[in-house]
Legacy VTK file of the C-alpha trace (Angstrom):
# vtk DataFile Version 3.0
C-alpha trace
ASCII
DATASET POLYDATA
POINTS 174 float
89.341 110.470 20.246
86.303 113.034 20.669
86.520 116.392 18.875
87.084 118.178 22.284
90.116 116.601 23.062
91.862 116.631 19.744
91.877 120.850 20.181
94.451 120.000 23.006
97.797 119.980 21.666
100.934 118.396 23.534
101.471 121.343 25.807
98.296 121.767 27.112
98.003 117.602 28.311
101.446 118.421 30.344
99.916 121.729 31.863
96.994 119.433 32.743
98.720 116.719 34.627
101.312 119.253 36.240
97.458 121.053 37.674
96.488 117.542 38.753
99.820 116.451 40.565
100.032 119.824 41.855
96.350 119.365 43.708
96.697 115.684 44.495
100.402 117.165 46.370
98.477 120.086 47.940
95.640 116.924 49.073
98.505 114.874 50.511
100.481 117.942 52.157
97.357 119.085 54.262
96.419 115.195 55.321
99.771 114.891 55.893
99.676 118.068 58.293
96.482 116.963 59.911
98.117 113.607 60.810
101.213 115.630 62.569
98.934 117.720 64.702
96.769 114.860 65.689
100.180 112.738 66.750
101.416 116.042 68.044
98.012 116.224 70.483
98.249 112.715 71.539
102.001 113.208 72.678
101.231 115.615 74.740
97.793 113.779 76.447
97.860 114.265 80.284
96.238 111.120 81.850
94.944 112.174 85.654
93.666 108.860 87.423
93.817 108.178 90.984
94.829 105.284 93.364
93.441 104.369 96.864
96.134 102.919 99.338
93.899 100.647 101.553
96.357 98.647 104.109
96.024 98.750 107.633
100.250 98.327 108.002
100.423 100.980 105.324
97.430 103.681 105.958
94.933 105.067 104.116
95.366 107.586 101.064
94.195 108.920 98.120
96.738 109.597 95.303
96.448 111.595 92.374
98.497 110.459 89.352
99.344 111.830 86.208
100.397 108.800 84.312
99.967 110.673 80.411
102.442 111.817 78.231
102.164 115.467 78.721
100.927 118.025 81.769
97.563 117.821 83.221
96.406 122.238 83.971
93.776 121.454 86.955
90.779 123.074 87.229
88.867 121.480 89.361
88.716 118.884 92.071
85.047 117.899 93.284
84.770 116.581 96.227
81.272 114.002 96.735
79.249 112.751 99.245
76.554 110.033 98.582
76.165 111.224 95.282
76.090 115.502 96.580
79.233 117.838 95.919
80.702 119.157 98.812
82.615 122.703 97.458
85.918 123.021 99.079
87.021 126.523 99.917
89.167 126.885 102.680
90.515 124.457 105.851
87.202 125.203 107.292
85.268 123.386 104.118
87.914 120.367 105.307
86.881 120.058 108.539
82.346 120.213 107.355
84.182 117.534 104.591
85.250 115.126 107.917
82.670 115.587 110.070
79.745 114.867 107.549
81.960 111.312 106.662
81.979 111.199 110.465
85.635 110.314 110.748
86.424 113.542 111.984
86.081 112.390 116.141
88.703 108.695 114.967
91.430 110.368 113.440
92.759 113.147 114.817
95.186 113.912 112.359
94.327 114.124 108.472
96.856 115.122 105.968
95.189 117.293 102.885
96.937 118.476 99.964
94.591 121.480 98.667
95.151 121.678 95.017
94.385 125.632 93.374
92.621 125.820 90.233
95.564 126.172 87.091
98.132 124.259 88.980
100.021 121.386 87.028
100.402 118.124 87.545
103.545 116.871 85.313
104.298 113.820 83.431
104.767 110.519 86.461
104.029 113.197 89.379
101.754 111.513 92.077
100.625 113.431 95.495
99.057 112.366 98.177
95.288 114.219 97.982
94.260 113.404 100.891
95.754 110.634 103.884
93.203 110.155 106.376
95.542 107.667 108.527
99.020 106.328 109.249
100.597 102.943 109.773
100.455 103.701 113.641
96.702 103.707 113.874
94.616 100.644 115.070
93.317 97.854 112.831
89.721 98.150 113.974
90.058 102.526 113.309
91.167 101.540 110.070
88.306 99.478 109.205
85.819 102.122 110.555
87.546 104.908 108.388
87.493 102.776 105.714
83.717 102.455 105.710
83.071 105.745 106.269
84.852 106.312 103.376
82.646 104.370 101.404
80.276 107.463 101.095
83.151 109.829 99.377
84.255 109.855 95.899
86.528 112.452 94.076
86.657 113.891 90.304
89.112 116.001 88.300
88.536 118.285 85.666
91.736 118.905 83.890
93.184 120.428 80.266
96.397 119.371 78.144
98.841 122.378 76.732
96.533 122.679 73.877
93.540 123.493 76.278
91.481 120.280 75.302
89.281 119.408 78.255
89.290 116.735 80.451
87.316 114.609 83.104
87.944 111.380 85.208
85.300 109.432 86.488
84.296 109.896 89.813
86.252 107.693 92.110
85.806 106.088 95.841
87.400 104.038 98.044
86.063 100.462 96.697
LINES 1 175
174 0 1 2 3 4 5 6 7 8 9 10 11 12 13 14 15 16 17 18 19 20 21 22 23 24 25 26 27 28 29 30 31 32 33 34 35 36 37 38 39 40 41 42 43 44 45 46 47 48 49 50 51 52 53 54 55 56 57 58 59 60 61 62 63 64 65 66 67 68 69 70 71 72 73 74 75 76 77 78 79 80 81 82 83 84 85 86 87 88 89 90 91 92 93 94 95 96 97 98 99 100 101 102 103 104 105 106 107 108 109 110 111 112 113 114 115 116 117 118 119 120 121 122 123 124 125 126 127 128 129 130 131 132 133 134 135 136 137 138 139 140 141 142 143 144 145 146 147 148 149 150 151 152 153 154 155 156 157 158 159 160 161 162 163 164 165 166 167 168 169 170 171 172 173
């Protein structure tokens, strides 16, 4: 054994190792922790995606759906046309909304769900966004919406309870 070691005595190797488990411990204790708030993060992961309902028996909507694990806090909805974001204010930014897809003068009744900034969506809730017709309008109306809609895509910006940010991709009627 080298000189330096052989000035250790009995006591001091045990006060060693009892140091080294006690680091290695404090090492495993903090991974451990950082695995528990990762897990705990991913429990709570809101999951906002969105579903078109194309059927001419059935109507036309667009659904927002939170299909995560925890609450989705909205703070934004965006609104496109051809690629350019319409901002949504009031009814009145509706109606501009309508008549710039040109469906406005076909459908005389559409069915909007305006959504404020901070609202929640919960775990499995799905509204209707926005129904632009019913089962009792024509076939041939509901093909013409339908391409109109073409044009008009939507996006969500949305945070979980531990205020990590979120973004779907933009989506349109297909």
């Amino acid at each position: 054994m080298p000189e330096s070691l052989k000035i250790f005595e009995a006591t001091d190797w045990i006060a060693l190792s009892s140091a080294v488990i006690a680091l290695l411990v404090l090492g495993l204790t903090i991974w451990q922790g950082l695995q528990t708030r990762k897990h705990n993060r991913l429990s709570a992961k809101p999951y906002v995606g969105f579903s078109w309902v194309n059927k001419p028996l059935h109507g036309l909507r667009f659904e927002l759906k939170n299909l995560g694990l925890g609450p989705a806090f909205i703070n934004r909805i965006r609104f496109f046309i051809d690629n350019n974001e319409v901002t949504i204010k009031n009814r009145e930014c509706y109606k501009s909304l309508f008549e710039a897809l040109e469906i406005n003068e076909v459908v005389t009744k559409i069915e909007v769900l305006h959504i404020e900034p901070h609202s929640a969506l919960s775990v499995g809730q799905s509204d209707n966004l926005i129904v632009f017709c019913d089962s009792s309008i024509s076939e041939d109306d509901h093909k013409f919406i339908a391409s109109k809609l073409r044009r008009f895509s939507v996006q969500v910006e949305y945070k979980c309870i531990y205020g990590i940010s979120y973004q779907t991709s933009r989506s349109g009627l297909l």
